[in-house]
TIRO-850306 format. One record per residue: x, y, z of N, C-alpha, C in turn. Coordinates in steps of 0.2 Angstrom, whole numbers, padded with zeros to 4 digits, always signed. Each point is the difference from the previous one (the first is absolute). Layout:
XYZXYZXYZ ...
# end
This chain:
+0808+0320+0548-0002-0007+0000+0006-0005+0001 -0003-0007+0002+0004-0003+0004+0000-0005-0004 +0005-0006-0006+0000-0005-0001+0000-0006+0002 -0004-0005+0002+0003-0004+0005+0000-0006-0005 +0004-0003+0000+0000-0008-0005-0001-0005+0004 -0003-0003+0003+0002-0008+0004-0002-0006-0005 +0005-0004+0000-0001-0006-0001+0002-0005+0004 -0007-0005+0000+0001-0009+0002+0003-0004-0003 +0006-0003+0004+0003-0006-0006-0004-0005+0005 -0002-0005-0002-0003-0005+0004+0002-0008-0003 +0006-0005+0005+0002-0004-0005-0003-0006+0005 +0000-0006-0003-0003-0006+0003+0005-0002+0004 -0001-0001+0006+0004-0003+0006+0004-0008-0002 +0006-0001+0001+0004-0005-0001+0002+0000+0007 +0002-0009+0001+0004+0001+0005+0006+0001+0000 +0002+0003-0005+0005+0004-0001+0000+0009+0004 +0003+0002+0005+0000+0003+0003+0003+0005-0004 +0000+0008-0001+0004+0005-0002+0001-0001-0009 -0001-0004-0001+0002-0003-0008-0006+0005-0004 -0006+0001+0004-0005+0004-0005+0001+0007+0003 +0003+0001+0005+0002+0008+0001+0007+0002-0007 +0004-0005+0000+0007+0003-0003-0003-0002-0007 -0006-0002-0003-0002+0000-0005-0003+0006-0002 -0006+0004+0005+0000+0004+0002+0003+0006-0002 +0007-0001+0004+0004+0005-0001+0002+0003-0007 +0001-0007-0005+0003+0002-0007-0005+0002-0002 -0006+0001+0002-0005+0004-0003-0001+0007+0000 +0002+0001+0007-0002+0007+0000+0007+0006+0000 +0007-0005+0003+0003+0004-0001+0002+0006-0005 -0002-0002-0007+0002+0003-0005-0005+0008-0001 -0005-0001+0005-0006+0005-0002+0002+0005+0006 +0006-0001+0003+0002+0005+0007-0004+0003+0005 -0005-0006+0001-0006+0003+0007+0005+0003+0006 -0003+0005+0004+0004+0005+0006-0001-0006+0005 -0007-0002+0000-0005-0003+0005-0003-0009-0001 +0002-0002+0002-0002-0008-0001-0002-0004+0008 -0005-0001+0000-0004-0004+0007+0001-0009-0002 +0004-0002+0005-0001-0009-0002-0004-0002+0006 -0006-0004-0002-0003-0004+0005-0004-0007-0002 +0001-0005+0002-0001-0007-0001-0005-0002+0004 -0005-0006-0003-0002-0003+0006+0002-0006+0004 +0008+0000-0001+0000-0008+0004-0003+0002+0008 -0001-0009+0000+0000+0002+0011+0005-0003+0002 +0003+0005+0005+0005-0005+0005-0004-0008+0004 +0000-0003-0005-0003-0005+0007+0004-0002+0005 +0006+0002+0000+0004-0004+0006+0000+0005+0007 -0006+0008-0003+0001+0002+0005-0008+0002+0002 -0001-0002+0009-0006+0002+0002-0005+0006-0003 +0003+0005+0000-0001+0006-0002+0000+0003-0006 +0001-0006-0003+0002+0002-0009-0005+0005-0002 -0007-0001-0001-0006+0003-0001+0001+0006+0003 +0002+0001+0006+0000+0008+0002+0006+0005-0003 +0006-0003-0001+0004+0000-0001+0001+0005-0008 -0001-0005-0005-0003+0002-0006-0005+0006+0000 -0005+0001+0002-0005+0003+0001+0004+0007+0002 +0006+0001+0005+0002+0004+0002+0004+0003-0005 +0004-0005-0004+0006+0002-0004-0004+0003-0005 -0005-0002-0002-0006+0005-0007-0004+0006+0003 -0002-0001+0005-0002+0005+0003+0003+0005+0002 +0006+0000+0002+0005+0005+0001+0002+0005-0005 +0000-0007-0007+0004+0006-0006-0006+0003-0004 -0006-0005+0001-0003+0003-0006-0009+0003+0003 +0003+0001+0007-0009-0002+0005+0000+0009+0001 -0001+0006-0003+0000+0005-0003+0003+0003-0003 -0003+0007-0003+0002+0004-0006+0007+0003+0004 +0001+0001+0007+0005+0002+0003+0005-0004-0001 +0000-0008+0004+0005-0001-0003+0003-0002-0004 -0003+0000-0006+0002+0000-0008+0003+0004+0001 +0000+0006+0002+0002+0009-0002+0007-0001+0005 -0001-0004+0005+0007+0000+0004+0005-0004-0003 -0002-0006-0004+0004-0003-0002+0004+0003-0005 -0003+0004-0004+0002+0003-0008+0006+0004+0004 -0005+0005+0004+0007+0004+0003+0006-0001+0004 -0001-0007+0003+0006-0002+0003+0005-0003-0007 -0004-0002-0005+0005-0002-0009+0003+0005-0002 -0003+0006+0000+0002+0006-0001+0005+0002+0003 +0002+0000+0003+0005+0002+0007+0004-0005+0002 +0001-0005-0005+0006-0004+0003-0001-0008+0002 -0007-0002+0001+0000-0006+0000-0001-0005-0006 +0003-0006+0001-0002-0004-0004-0005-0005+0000 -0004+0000+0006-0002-0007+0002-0005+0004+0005 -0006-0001+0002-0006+0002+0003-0003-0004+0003 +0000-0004+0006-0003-0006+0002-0002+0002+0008 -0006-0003+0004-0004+0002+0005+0003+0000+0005 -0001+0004+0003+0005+0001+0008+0000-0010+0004 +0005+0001+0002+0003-0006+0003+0002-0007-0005 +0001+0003-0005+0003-0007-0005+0006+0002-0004 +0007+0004+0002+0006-0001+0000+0001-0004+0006 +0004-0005-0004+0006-0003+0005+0005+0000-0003 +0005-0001+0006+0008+0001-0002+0001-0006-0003 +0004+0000-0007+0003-0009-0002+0006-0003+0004 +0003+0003+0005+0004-0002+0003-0004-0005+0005 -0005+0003+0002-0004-0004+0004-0005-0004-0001 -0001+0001-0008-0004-0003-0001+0001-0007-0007 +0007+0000-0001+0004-0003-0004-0004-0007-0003 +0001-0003+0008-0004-0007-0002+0003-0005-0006 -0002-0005-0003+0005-0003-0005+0000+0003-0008 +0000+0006+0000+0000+0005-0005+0008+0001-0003 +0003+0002+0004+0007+0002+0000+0001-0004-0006 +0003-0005-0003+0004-0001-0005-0004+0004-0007 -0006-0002+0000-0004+0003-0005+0000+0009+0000 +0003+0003+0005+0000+0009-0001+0006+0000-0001 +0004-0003+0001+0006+0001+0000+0004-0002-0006 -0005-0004-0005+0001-0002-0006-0002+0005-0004 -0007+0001-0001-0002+0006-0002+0004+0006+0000 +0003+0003+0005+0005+0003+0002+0005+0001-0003 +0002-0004-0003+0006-0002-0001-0002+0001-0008 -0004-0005-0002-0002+0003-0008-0002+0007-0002 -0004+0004+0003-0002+0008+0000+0005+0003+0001 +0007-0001+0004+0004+0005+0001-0003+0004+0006 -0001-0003+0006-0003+0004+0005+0004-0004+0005 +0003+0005+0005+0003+0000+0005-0006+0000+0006 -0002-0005+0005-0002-0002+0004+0003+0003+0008 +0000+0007+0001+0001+0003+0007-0001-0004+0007 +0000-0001+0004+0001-0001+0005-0008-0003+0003 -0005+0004-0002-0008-0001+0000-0001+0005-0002 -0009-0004-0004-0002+0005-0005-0008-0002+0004 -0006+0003-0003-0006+0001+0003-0005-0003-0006 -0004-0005+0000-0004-0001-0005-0006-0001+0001 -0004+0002-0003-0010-0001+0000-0002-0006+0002 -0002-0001+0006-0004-0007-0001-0007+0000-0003 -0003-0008-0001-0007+0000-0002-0001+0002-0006 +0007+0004-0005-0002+0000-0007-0005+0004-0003 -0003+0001+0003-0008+0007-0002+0007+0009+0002 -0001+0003-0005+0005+0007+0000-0002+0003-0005 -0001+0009-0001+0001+0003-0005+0007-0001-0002 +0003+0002-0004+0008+0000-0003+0001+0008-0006 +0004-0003+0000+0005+0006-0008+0002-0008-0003 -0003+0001-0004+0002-0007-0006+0008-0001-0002 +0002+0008-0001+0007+0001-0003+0006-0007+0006 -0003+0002+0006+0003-0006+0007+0001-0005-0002 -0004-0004-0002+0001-0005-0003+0000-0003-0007 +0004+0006-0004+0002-0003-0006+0007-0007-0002 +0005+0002+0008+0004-0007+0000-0004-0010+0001 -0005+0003+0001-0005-0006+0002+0000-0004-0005 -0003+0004-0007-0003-0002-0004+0008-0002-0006 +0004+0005+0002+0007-0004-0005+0003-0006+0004 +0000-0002+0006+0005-0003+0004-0004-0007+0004 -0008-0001-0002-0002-0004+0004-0003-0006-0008 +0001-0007+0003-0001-0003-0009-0004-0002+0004 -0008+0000-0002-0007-0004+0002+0002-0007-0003 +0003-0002-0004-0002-0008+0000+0005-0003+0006 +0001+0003+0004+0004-0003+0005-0004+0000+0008 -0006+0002-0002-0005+0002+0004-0003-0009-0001 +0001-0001+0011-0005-0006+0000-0006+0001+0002 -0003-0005+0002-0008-0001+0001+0000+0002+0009 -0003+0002+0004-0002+0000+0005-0003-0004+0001 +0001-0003+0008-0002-0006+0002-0003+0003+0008 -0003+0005+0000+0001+0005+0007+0004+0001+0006 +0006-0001-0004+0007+0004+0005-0001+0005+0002 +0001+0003+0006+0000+0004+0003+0008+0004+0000 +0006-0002-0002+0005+0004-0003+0004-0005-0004 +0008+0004-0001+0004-0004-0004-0002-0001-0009 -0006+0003+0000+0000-0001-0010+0001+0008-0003 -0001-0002-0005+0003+0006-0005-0004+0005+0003 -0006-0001-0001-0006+0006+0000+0002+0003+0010 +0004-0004+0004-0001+0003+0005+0008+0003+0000 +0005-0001-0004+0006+0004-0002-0003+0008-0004 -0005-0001-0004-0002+0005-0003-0002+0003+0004 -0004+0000+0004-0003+0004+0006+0005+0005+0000 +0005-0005+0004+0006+0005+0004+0004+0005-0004 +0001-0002-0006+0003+0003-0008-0004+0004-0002 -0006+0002+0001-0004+0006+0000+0005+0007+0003 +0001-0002+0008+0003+0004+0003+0008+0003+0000 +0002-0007-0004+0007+0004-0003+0002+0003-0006 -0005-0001-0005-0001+0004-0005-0003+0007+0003 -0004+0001+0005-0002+0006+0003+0007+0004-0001 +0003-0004+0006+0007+0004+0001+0004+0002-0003 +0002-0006-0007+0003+0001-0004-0001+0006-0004 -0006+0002+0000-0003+0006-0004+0001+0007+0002 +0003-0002+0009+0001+0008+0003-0007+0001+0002 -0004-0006-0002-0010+0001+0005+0001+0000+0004 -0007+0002+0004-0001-0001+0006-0006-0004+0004 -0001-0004+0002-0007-0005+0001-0004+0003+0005 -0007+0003-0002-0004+0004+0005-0004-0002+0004 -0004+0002+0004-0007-0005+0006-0004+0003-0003 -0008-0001-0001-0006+0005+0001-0004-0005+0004 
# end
């Protein structure tokens, strides 16, 4: 026999971005899930495709019993991060006005910033929680502003990018399915 546990954390959306994920975080950390799926409902409104887009990034991770199974095994095996084929970009290229915010971050966590690193876009991703335990010590939510629908340059789209250096940090690897 096979125990399966799943639990829904379901929090009210703010426009505070990532503030209810890294709330999130102190919750479950302590309980040392293998497997964690984040997925949210905002829409890109600033992008044509946003509807499809989304639709793509949930249906990728969670649009059968397979790729559930592939997810797990790619955790298994060395990744940190699980997110739908074609939503790594590089942060070198994709920097954007991000940079003093990762490199501040950076600097607090005690993480050395390599040359380029690879991060999840769209934010929808299985994970290994343990990844992101410097999140939850090093990021102060009362320093989280409001969105006003930026398209970059705030926190939450710093944090995007800081997904994928904590990957690295971790010796992870960020996978496609």
């Amino acid at each position: 026999y096979v125990l399966l546990i799943v639990l829904f954390f379901v929090y009210l959306f703010t426009k505070k971005r990532f503030t209810l994920f890294i709330e999130m975080l102190k919750d479950i950390l302590p309980l040392r899930y293998k497997y964690v799926c984040k997925i949210h409902s905002k829409k890109s409104l600033h992008r044509i495709d946003g509807d499809r887009w989304r639709n793509h990034l949930v249906d990728s991770i969670l649009g059968s019993k397979k790729r559930v199974q592939d997810a797990k095994q790619y955790l298994d095996n060395g990744a940190g991060i699980v997110v739908a084929k074609g939503n790594i970009f590089s942060y070198k290229e994709w920097i954007g006005s991000n940079k003093k915010i990762v490199e501040s971050f950076a600097k607090k966590a005690n993480i050395t910033i390599k040359d380029d690193f690879y991060f999840p876009a769209g934010s929808m991703f299985w994970f290994e929680p343990s990844v992101f335990d410097k999140l939850v010590e090093f990021i102060d939510l009362s320093k989280f502003d409001f969105e006003k629908g930026q398209i970059d340059g705030t926190k939450a789209h710093a944090i995007e990018r800081i997904f994928g250096l904590l990957c690295y940090s971790k010796n992870k690897k960020i996978r496609e399915i």
